[in-house]
N, CA and C of each residue as an Amber inpcrd file, in Angstrom:
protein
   465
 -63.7540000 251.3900000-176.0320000 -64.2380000 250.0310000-175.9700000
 -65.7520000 250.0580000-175.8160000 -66.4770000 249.1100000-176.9050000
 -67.7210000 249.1780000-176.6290000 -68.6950000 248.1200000-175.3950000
 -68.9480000 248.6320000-174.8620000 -69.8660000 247.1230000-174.3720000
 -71.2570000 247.5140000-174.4530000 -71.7900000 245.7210000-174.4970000
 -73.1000000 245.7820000-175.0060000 -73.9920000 245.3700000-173.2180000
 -75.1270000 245.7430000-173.3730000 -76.1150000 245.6950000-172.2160000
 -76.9820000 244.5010000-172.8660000 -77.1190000 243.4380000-171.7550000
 -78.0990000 242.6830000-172.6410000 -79.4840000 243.0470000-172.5840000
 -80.2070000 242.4720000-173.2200000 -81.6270000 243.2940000-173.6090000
 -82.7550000 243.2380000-172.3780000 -82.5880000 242.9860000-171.6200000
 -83.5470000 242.8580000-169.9970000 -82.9380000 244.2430000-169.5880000
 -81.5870000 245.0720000-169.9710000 -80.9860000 246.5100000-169.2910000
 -81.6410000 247.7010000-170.2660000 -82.0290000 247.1470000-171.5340000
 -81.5450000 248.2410000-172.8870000 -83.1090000 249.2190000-172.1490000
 -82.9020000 250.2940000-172.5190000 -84.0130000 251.3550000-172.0380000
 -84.0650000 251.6720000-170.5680000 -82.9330000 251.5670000-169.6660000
 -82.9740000 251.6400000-168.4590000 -84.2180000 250.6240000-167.4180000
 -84.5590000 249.5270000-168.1010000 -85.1190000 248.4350000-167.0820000
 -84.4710000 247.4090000-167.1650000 -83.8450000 247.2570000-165.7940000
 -83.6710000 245.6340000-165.8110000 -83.9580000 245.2440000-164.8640000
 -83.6520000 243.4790000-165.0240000 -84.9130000 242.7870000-164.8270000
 -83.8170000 241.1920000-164.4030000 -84.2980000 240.8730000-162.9560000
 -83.8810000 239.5150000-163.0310000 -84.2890000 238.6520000-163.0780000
 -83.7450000 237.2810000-162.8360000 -84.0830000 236.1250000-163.4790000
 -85.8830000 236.0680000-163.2840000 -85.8830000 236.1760000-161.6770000
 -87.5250000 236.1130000-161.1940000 -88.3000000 236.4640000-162.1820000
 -87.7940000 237.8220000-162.4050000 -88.6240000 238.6730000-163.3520000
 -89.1000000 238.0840000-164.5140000 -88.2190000 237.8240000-165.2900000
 -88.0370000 237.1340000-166.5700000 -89.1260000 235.6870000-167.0080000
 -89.0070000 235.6910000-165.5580000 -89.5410000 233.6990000-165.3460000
 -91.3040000 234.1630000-165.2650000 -91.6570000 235.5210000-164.5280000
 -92.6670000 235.6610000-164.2110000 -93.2320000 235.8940000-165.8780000
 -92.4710000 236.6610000-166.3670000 -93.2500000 237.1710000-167.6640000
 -93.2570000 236.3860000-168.1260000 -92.2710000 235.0050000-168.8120000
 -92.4100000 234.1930000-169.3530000 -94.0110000 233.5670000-169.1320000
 -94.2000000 233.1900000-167.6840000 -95.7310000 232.5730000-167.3680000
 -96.4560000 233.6450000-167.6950000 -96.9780000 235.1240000-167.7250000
 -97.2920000 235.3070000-168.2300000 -97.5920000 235.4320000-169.6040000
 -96.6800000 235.7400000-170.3080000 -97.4260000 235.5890000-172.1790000
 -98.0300000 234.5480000-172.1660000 -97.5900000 233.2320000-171.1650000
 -98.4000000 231.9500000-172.1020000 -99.9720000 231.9520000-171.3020000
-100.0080000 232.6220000-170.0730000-101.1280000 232.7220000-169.6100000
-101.6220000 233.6640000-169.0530000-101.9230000 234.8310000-169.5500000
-101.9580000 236.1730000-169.1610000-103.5210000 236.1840000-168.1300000
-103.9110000 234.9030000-167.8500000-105.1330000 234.9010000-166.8560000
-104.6080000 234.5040000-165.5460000-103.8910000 233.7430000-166.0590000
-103.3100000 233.0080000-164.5630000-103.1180000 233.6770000-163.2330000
-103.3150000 233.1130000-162.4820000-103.5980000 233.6820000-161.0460000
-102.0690000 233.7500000-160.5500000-102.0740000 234.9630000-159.4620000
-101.0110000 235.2520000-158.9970000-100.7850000 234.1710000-158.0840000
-101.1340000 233.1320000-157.5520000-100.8300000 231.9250000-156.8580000
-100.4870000 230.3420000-157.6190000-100.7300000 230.8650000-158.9080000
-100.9160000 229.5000000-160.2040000 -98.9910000 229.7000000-160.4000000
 -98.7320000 231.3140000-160.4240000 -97.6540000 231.6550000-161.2030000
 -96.7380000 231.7100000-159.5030000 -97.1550000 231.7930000-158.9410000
 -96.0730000 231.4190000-157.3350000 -96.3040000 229.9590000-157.4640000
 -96.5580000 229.1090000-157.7810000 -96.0590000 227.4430000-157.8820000
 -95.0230000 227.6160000-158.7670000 -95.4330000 227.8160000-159.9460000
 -93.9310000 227.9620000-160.8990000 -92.6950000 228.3870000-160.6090000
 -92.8860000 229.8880000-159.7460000 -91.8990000 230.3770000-159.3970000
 -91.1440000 230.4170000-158.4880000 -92.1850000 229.6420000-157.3830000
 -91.4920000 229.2300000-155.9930000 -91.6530000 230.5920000-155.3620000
 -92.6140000 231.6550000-155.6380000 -93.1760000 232.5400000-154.8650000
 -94.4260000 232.1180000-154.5120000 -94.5010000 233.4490000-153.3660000
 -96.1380000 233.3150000-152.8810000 -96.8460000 234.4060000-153.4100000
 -98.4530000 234.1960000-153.7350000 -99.3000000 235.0640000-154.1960000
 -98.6620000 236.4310000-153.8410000 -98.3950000 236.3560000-152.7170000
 -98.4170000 238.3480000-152.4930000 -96.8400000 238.5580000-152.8040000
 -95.7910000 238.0030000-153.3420000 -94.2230000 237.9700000-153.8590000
 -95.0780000 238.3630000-154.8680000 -95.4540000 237.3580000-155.9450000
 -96.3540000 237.7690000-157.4430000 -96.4910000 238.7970000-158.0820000
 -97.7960000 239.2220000-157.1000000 -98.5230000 240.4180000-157.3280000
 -97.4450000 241.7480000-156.8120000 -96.5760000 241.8880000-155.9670000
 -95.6620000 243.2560000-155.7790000 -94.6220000 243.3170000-157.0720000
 -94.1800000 241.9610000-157.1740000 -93.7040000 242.2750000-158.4630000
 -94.3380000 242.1660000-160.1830000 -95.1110000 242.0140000-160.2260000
 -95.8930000 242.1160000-161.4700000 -96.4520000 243.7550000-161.6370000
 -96.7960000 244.1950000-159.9420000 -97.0020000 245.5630000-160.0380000
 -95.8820000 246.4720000-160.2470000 -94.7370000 246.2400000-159.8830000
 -93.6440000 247.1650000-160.1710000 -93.5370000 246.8860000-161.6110000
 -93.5250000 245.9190000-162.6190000 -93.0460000 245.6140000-164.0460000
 -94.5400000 246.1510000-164.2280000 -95.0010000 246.3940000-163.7320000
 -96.6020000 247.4500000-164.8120000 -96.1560000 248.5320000-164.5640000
 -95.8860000 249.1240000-162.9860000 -95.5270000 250.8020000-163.2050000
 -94.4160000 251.1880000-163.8010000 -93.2660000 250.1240000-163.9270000
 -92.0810000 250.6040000-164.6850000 -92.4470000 250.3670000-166.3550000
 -93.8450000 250.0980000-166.6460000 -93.9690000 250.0470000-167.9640000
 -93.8870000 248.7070000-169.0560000 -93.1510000 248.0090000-168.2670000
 -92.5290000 246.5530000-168.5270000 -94.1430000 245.7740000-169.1710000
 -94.9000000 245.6520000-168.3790000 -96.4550000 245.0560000-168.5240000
 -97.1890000 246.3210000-168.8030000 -97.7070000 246.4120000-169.8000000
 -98.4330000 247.7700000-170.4040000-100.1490000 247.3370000-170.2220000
-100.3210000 246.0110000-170.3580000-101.7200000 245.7760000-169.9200000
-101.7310000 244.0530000-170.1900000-103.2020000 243.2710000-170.3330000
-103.4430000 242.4050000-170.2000000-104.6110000 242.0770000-171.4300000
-104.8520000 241.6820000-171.9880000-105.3700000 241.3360000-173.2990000
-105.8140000 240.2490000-173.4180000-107.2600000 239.7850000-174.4550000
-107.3600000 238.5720000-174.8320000-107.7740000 238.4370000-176.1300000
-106.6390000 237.3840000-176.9600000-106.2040000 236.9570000-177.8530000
-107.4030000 235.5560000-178.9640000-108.3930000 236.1380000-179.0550000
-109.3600000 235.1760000-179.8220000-109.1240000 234.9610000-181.1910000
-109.3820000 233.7270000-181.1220000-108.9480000 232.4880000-182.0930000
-110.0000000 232.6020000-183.4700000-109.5720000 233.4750000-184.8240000
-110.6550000 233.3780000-185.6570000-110.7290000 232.8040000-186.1910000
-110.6300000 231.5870000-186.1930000-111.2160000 230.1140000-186.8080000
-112.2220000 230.2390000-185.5690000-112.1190000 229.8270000-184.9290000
-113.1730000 228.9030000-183.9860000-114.4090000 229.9240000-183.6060000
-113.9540000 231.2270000-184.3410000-114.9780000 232.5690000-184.1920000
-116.0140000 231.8170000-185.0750000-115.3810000 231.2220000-186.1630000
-115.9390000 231.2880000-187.7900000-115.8090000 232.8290000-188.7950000
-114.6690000 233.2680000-188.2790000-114.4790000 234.3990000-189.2970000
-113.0400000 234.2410000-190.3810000-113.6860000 233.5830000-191.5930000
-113.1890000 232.9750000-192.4450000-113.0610000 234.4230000-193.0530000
-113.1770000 235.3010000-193.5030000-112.9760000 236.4910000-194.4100000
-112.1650000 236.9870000-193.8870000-111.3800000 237.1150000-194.8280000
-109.8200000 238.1900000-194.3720000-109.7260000 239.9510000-194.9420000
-108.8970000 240.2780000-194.7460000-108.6500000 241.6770000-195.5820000
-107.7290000 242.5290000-194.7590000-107.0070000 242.8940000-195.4470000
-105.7560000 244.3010000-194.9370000-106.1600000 245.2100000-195.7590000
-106.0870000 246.0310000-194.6090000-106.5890000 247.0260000-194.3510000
-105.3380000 248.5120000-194.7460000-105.2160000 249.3620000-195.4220000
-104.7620000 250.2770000-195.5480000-105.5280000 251.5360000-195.0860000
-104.4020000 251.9650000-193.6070000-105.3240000 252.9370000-193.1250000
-104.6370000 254.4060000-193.3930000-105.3050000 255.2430000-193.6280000
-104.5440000 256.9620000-193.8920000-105.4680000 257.9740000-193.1870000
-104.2800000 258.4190000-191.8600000-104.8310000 259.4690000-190.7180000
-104.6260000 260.8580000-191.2860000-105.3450000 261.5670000-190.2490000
-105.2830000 262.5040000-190.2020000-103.6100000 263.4860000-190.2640000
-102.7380000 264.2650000-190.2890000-102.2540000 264.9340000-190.1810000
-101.6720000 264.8620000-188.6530000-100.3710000 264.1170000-188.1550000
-100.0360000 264.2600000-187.1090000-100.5530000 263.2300000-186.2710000
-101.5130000 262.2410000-186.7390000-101.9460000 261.2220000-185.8910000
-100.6940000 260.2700000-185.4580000-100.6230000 260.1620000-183.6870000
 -99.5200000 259.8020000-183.4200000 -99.8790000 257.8530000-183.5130000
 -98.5380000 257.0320000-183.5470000 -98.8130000 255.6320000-183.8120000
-100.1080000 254.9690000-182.4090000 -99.4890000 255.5020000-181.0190000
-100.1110000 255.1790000-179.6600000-102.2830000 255.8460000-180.2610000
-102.8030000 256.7960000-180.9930000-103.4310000 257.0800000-181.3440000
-104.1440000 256.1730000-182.2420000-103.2780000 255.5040000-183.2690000
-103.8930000 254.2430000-184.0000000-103.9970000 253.3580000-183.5540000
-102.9890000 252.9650000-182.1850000-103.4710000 251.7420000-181.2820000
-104.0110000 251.4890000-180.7000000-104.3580000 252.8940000-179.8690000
-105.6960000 253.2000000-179.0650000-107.2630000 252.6330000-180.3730000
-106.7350000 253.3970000-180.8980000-108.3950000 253.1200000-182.4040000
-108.2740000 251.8850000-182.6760000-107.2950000 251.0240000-183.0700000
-107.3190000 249.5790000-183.3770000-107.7310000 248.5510000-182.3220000
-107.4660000 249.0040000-181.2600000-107.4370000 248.2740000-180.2180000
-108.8230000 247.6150000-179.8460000-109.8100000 248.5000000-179.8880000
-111.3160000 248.1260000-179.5740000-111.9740000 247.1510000-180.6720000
-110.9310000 247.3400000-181.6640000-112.2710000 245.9440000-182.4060000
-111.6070000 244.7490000-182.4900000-111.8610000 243.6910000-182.1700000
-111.7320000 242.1980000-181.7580000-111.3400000 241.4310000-183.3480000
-111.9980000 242.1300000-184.0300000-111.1660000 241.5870000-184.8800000
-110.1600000 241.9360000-185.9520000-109.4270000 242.8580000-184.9240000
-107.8960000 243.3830000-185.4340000-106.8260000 241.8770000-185.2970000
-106.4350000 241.6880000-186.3280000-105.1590000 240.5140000-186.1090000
-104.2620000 241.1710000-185.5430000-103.5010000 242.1980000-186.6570000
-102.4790000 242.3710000-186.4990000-102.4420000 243.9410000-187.0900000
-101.6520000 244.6540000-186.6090000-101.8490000 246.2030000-187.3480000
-100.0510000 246.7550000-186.8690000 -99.4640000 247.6090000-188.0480000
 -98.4230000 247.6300000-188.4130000 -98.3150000 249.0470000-188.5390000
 -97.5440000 250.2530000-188.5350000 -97.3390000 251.3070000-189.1430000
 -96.2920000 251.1130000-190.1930000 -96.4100000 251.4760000-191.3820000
 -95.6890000 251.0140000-192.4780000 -95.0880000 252.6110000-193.0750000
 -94.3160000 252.7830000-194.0760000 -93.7060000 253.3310000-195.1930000
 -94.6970000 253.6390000-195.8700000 -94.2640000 254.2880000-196.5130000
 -95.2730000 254.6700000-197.9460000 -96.5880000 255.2590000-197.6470000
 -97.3760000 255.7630000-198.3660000 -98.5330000 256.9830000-198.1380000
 -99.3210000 256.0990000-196.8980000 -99.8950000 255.0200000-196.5500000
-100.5860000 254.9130000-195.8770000 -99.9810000 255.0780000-194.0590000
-100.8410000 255.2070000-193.2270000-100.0260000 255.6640000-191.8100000
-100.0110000 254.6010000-191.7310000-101.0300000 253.5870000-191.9730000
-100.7820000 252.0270000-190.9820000-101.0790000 251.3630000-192.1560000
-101.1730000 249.7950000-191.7170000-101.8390000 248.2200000-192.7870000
-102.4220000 247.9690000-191.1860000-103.9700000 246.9280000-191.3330000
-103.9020000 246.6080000-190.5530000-105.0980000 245.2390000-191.4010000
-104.6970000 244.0180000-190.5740000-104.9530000 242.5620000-190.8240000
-105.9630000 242.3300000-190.2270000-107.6330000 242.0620000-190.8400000
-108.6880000 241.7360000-190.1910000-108.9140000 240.5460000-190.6820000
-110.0260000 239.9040000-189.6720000-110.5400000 239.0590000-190.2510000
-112.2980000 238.8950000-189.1950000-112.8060000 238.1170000-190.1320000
-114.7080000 238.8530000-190.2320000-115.3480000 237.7930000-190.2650000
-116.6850000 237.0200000-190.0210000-117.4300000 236.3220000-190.1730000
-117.5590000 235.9300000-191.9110000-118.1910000 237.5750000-192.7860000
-118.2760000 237.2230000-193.7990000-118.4860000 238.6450000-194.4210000
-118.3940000 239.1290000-195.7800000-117.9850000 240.6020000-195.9710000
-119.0270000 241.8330000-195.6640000-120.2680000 241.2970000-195.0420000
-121.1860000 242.2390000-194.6110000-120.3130000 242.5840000-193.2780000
-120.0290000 241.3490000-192.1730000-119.2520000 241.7410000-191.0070000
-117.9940000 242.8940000-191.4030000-117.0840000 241.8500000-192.5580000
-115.8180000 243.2100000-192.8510000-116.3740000 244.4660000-193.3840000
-117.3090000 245.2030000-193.9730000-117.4040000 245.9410000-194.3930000
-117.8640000 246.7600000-193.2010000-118.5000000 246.2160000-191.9700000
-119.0500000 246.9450000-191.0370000-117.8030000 247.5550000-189.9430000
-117.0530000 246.2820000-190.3870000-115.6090000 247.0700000-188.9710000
-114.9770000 247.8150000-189.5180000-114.6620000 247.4970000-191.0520000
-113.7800000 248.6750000-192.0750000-115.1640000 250.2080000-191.7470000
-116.1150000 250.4030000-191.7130000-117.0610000 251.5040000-191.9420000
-116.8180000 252.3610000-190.3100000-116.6240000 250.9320000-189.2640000
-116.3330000 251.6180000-187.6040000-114.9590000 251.8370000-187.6730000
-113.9300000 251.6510000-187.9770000-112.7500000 251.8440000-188.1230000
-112.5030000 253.4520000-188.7940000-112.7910000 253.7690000-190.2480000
-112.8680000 254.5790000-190.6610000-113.7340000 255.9240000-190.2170000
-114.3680000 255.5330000-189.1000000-115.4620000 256.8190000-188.1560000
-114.2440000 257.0580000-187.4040000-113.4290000 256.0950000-186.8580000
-112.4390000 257.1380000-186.0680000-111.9230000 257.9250000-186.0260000
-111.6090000 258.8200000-185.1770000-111.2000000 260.5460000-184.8620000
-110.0670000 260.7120000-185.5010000-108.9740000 259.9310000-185.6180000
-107.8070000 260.0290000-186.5360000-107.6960000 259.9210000-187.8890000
-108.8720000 259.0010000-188.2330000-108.6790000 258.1490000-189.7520000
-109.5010000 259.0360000-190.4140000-108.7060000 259.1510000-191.6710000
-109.3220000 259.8720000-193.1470000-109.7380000 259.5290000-193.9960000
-109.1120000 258.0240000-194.0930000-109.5480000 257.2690000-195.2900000
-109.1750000 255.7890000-195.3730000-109.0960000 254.8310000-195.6950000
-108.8420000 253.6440000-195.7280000-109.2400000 252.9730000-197.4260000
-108.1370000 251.7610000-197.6610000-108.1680000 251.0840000-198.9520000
-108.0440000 249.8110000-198.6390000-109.3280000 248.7060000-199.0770000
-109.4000000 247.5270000-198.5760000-108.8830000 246.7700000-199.9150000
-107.7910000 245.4470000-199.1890000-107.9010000 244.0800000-200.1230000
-108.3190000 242.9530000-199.4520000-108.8170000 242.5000000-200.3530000
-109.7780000 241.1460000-199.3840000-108.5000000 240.0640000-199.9380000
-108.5520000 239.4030000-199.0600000-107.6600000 237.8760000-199.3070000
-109.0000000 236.8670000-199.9420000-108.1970000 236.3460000-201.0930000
-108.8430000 235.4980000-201.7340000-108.4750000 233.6040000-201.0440000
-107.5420000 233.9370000-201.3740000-106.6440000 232.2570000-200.8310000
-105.3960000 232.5130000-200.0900000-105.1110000 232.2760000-199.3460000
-103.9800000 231.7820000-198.4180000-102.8190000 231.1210000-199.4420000
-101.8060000 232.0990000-199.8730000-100.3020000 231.2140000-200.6470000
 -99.4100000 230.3090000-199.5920000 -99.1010000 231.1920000-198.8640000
 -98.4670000 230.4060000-197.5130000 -98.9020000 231.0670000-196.1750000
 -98.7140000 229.7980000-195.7690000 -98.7220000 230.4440000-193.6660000
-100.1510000 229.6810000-193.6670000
């Protein structure tokens, strides 16, 4: 007989309701103060913070990030990015490298010859050509193949 674990167990963490409720307030406000998110939760600041620290050391919260808006940047130029590493470059290695430039959208490890795709977007193509040129200095990357987005079909 099979049984299934629901997905708060799968990988040996689980997680109750509290838990659940806390992360929820977090994604939508990953600034929010550990006393903003004890109103919601009907904890107090220092309930919060012991458990937000256990869901970081158990891995659960891997870090804290901020998510800028490229419209309101004014970086109207797009382009995906086809990136091709080195020999053995592990994925955590391209995320580490992607991670530092601000205007990574979105970055993917894909199939097919390239190690990754990754979704920029730029002021204007002197800016893209400068993050594609810092991108491609990285210690992993060998080479990269740019398409610029012309028009938006959907989304």
């Amino acid at each position: 007989m099979s049984t299934s674990r629901p997905p708060s167990e799968l990988g040996g963490v689980s997680l109750d309701e509290t838990d659940r409720l806390l992360l929820a307030h977090l994604g939508r406000d990953g600034r929010a103060s550990y006393a903003e998110i004890g109103l919601l939760a009907n904890l107090s600041a220092t309930a919060v913070r012991r458990r937000i620290d256990r869901l970081r050391a158990r891995g659960v919260v891997r870090g804290f990030t901020v998510v800028l808006d490229p419209e309101l940047l004014g970086w109207q130029t797009e382009a995906f990015v086809e990136v091709y590493c080195r020999e053995r470059t592990a994925p955590e290695e391209i995320l580490a490298s992607l991670r530092q430039f601000p205007e990574v959208v979105a970055a993917w490890t894909v199939t097919g010859d390239p190690d990754a795709l990754v979704h920029l977007r730029a002021a204007d193509t002197r800016h893209l050509e400068a993050v594609i040129e810092r991108i491609r200095k990285e210690p992993g990357v060998q080479r990269s193949r740019s398409s610029v987005v012309l028009s938006r079909l959907i989304g």
